[in-house]
N, C-alpha and C positions, 0 to 999 in steps of 0.2 A: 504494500500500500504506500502510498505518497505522503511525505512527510513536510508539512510546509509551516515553519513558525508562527504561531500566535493562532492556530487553527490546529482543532480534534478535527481529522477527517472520519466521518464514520462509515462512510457507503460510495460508491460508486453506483450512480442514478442510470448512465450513459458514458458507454465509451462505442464510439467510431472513430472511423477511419483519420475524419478530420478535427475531432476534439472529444475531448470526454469531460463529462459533468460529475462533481464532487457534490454530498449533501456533508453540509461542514458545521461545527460550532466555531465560530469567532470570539477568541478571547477577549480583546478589545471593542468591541460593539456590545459583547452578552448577549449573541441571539444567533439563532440558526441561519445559513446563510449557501450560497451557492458557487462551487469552486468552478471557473471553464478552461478548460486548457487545450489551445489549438494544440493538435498532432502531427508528425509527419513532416513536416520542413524543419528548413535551416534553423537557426535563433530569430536572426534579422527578422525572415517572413513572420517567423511565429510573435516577435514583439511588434511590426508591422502590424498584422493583423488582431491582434490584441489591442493593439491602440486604437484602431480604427472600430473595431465593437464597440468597445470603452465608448469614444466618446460618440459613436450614432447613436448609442441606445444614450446618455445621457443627452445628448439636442434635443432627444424627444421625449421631453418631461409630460406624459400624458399618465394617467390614472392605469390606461390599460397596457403601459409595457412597462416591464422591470428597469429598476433602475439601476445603476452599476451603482457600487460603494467606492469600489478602488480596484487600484493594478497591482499586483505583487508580484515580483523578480525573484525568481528562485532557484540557482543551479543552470539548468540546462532549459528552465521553462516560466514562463510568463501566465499570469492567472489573472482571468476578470472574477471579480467579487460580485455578486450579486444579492437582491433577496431571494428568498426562495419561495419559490409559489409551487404547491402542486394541482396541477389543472388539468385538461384533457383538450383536446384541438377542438375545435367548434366542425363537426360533419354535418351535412344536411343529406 
């Protein structure tokens, strides 16, 4: 399992090919929270594209999308923070 400071990782929600999702406790905030870690490329790409999450999903301060807390640099990989929401996609 992945070990990343100031974070109990408990579960692994989702992993594919291009990122996998942590269900985490955040020591520093006190609340359950969401780890995402691109997969599969370089560093560059992988903190490219973690930036680029990062700050789309915050531009778009709406009720209905998660909001990012923070970025954490860890070793070989780059993590967005999020909250954690469990939900189901909307099918019609």
């Amino acid at each position: 399992m992945v070990h990343l400071p100031g974070y109990y990782i408990l579960e692994k929600l989702i992993d594919e090919k291009f990122y996998t999702l942590y269900k985490a406790y955040s020591i520093e905030r006190n609340k359950m929270v969401c780890l995402k870690r691109i997969n599969g490329r370089d560093k560059d790409t992988q903190i490219a594209e973690s930036i680029h999450d990062y700050y789309m999903s915050n531009d778009l301060a709406y009720d209905c999308i998660l909001q990012p807390l923070k970025l954490e640099n860890h070793g070989d990989h780059v993590y967005v923070v999020t909250e954690l929401y469990y939900g189901q996609t909307i099918k019609t």
